[in-house]
N, C-alpha and C positions, 0 to 999 in steps of 0.2 A: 504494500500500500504506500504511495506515495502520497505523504500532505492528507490533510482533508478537513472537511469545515470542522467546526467546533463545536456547532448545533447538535438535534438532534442524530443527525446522521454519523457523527462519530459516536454513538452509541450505538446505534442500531445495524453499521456496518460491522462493525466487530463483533457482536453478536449474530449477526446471519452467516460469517464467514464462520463462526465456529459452529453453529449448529446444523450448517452444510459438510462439516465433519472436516472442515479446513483448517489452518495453520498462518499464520502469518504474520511477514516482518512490515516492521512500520519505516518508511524513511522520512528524514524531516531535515529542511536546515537551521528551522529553530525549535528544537524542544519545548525552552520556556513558553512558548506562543499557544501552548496545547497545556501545560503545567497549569500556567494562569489563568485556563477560560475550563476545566474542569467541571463537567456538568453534574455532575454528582460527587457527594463528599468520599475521599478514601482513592485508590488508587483511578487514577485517568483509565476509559475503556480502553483507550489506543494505546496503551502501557500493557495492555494483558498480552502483547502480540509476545511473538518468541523471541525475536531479535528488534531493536531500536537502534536503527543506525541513522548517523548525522552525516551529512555531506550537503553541498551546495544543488538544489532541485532547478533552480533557475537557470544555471547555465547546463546548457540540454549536451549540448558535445559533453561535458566532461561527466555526466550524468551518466551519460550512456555508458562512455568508460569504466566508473564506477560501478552501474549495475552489473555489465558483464563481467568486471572479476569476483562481485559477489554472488554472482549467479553459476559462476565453476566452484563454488564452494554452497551454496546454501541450497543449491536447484529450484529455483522457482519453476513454478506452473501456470502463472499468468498476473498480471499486473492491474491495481484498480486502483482510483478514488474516488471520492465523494464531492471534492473539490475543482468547480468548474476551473478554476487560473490552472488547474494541471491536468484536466482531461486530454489537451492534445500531445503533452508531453509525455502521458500514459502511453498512450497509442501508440509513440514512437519511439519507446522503450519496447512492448509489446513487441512490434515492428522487427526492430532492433537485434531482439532474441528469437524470433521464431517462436512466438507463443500467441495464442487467440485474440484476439480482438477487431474491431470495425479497422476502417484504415486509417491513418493520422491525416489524409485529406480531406476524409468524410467530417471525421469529427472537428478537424479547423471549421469546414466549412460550418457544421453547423455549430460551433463556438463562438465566432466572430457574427454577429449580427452583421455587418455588410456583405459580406461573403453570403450572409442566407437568403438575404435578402436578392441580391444580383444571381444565385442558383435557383431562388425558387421562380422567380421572376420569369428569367428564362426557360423554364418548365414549363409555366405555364398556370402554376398554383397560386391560388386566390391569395391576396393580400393586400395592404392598404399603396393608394400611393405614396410614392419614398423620394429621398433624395440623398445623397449623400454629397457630405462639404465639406472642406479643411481652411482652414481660417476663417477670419471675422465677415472679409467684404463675400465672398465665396457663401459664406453658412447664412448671411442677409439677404445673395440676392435668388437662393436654394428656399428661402422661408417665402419670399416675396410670390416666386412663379407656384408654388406648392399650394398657398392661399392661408392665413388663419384662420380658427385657430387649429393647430398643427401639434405633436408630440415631437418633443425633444430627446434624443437616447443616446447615451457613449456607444460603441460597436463593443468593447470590450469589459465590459462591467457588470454585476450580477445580484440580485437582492431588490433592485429597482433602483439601485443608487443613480440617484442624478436622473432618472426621468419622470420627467412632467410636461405638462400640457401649457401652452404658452397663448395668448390671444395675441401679441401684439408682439414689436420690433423691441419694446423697452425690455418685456417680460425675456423674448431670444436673447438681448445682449447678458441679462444678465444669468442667464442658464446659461451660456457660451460662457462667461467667464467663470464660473464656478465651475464648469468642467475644464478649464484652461488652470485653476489654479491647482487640478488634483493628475500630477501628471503620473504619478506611479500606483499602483493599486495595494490592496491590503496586505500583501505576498511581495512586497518590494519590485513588480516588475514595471519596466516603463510604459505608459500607455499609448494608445494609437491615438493620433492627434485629431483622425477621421467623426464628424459627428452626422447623427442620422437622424433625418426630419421624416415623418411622416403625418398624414392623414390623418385626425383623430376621426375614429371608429365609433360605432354608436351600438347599443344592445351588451348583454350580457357576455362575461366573460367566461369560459370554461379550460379545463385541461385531459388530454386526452391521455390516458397513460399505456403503455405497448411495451410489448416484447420482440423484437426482429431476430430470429434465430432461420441460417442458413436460405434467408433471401427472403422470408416470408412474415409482415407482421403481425401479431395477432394483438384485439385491441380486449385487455382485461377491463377497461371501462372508460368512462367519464366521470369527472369533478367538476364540479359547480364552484365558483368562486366567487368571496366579495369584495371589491374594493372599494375603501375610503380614502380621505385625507387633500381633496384636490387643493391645489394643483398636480398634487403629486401622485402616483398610483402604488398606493399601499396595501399590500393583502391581508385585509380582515378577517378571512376566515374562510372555510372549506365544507364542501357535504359530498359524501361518495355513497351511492352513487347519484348523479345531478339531477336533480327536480324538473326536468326537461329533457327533449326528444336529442339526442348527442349523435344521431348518427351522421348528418354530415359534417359534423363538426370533427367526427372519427374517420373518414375517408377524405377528407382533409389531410388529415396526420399523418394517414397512410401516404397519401401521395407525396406529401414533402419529408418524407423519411426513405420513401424510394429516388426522390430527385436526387438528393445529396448524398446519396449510394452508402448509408448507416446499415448494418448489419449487425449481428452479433451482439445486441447493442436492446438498455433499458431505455426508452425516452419518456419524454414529460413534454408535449406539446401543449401550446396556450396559444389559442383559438379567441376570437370572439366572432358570436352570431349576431351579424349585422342583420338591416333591413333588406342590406343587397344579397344576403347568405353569407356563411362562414368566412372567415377571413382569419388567414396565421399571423400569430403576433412573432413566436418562438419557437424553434426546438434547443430541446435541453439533453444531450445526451448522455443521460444520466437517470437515477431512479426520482423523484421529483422529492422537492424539501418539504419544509415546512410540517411533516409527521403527515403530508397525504400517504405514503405509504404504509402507515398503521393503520389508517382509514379503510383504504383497499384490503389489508389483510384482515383486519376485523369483520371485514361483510363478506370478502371470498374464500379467506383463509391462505389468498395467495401472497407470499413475502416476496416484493417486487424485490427488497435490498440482499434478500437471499439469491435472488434469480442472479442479480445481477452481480455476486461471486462465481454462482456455476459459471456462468457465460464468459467470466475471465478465463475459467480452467477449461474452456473446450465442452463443458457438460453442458448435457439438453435438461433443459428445466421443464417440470412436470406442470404445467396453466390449468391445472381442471379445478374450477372452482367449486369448494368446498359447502356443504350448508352449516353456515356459524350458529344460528336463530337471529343475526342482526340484519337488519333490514337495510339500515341506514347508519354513518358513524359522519361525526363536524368535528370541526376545530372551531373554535373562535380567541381570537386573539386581542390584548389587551394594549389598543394605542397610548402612548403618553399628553395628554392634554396640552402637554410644553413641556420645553427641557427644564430640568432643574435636581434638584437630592430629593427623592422620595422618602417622606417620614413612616406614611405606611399607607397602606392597599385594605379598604374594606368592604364588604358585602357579604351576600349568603352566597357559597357557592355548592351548599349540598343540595339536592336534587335529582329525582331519578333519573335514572343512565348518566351521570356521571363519572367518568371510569377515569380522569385526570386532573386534578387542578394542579395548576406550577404555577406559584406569582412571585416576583422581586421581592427581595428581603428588606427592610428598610436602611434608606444610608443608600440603597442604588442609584447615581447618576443618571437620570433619565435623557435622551437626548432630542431634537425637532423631532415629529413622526412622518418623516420624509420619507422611510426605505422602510422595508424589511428588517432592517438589522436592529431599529429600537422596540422592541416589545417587551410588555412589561411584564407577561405572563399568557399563558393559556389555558381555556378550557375545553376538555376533550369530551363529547357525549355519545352513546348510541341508543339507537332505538329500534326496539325487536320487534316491532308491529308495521311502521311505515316509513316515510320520509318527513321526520319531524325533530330529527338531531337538532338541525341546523337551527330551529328556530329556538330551540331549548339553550343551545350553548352561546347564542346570541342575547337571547333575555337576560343570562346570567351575568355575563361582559357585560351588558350593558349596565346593571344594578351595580355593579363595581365603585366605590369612588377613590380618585388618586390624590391621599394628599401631601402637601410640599411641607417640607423643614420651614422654610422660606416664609409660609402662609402663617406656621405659628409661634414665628418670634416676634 
């Protein structure tokens, strides 16, 4: 395993890798970066691996060097992470040894938003009008012919960091320079100067989640999704499976997971259903964040983050979904009203089918609720009768109240 987020998914990858009956070494070039975001007390999951080796992940030549002399001594059987900043450097380590995986130009392509967007384009797959521009007079006169109002997006960034919907030239300049002042990413690497305007899209959002094993995808389901926060596009919360008809919005996914020639390979497609029909926002080649895949495994009983070990090692993963008795499973997640120190977090949050609550301890830094990456907690529901998670684990978010240190001195 090279790298991997610090969320949920470094828990529940190293937990599907061993209970896939696998083994595995963790590499990292900053340990402490994983010591200090520890999601549960007592040893880090990503420390249960066999080996913990450090070397430098960003620079890929010498990466590779390192992998293969410890790959004549440790034998690896295939390569993965959780961590989109190294999914293509996965692949090309994978590549590298002769060992499973999609190809490293599949998965560039669909890494880089510009790249997805000029491949699906040319396929022929539904999506918003786009443009792509690199500097100030270039990305003014790209918003101008485009029309407002328009969505703002890095090519190379992940969580939702830095995209929002802009009406106007004032709003662009200054979404252009707060992506001009953030030139390296979380993982220290430099970023693409490239920025990407698009169409803003109208109707509901969903995600389509798939398996592509040996040319062929199969679609495990559909996610319904909410977003708050505008300008900005924040994910509030999740219901598997979506309160809505998903199938073109899944033959969608198929097709732009064939255009970019991904195989072997877990994704997380994000869709929305316009007025005009379906339209791709993303693929994510990967098992999808945010604990949709608890979601998916709670109503199918299928573990996408397990599948997606087999598929490193060459093994064909068993999709036949299961009968859990749930019907429906949400997430809903916990915005911060503002940034600031959080004194404490309260409400009720017991209630039938809730099967998670996680909220911030007091003394947490809260930060704008811009992106993905500030929440302040979640709540997880299902529901064994119908499609009613979502509404239930949204009541309960809602009743929440956040208060400041700040408010009461």
């Amino acid at each position: 395993m090279i790298e991997s987020w610090v969320g949920a998914m470094s828990s529940l990858l190293p937990r599907a890798i061993r209970e896939s009956g696998h083994r595995f070494t963790f590499l990292t070039r900053d340990l402490h970066h994983y010591l200090r975001s520890a999601p549960t007390e007592g040893t880090h999951p990503l420390l249960s691996a066999e080996n913990v080796l450090t070397t430098e992940t960003n620079d890929v030549p010498g990466l590779l060097s390192y992998v293969e002399r410890m790959h004549a001594v440790l034998g690896f059987d295939g390569v993965i992470s959780s961590c989109d900043y190294y999914l293509p450097t996965v692949a090309k380590v994978a590549a590298h040894l002769g060992l499973p995986g999609p190809t490293p130009e599949a998965v560039e392509s669909a890494n880089r938003k510009d790249r997805t967007r000029t491949t699906l384009g040319a396929a022929g797959v539904p999506g918003p009008k786009y443009a792509l521009a690199t500097g100030w007079p270039q990305t003014a006169d790209a918003a101008r012919s485009l029309g407002y109002p328009l969505v703002v997006k890095p090519v190379d960034l992940c969580g939702g960091m830095f995209v929002r919907k802009v009406a106007g030239e004032a709003e662009l300049r200054e979404a252009f320079a707060a992506l001009e002042a953030f030139p390296v990413n979380a993982r220290d690497q430099p970023r693409l100067p490239t920025v990407l305007l698009e169409e803003l899209l109208d109707g509901p959002e969903v995600s389509v989640e798939t398996v592509t094993v040996g040319g062929v995808t199969h679609v495990v389901g559909v996610t319904d999704k909410s977003v708050a926060g505008e300008p900005w596009f924040v994910e509030s919360g999740h219901m598997f499976p979506a309160d809505l008809d998903g199938t073109d919005a899944a033959q969608v996914a198929v097709a732009a997971i064939e255009a970019l020639g991904l195989d072997d390979i877990v994704a997380h497609t994000e869709i929305k259903l316009t007025s005009a029909g379906p339209k791709l926002i993303e693929v994510n080649p990967r098992p999808a964040g945010n604990q949709i895949t608890e979601l998916v495994r709670r109503v199918t009983g299928i573990d996408l983050p397990a599948v997606y070990a087999q598929l490193a090692v060459g093994q064909r993963p068993d999709l036949t979904h299961a009968e859990t008795g749930v019907r429906s499973a949400a997430i809903s997640f916990l915005l911060p009203p503002r940034s600031g120190l959080v004194a404490e977090i309260v409400g009720e949050v017991a209630a039938p089918g809730v099967v998670e609550c996680k909220l911030k301890s007091p003394g947490h830094r809260a930060g704008e609720p811009t992106s993905n990456n500030t929440y302040l907690g979640h709540v997880m529901v299902v529901d064994h009768d119908g499609l009613g998670a979502r509404s239930t684990a949204e009541k309960i978010v809602n009743g929440l109240d956040v208060r400041y240190a700040e408010d009461a001195a």
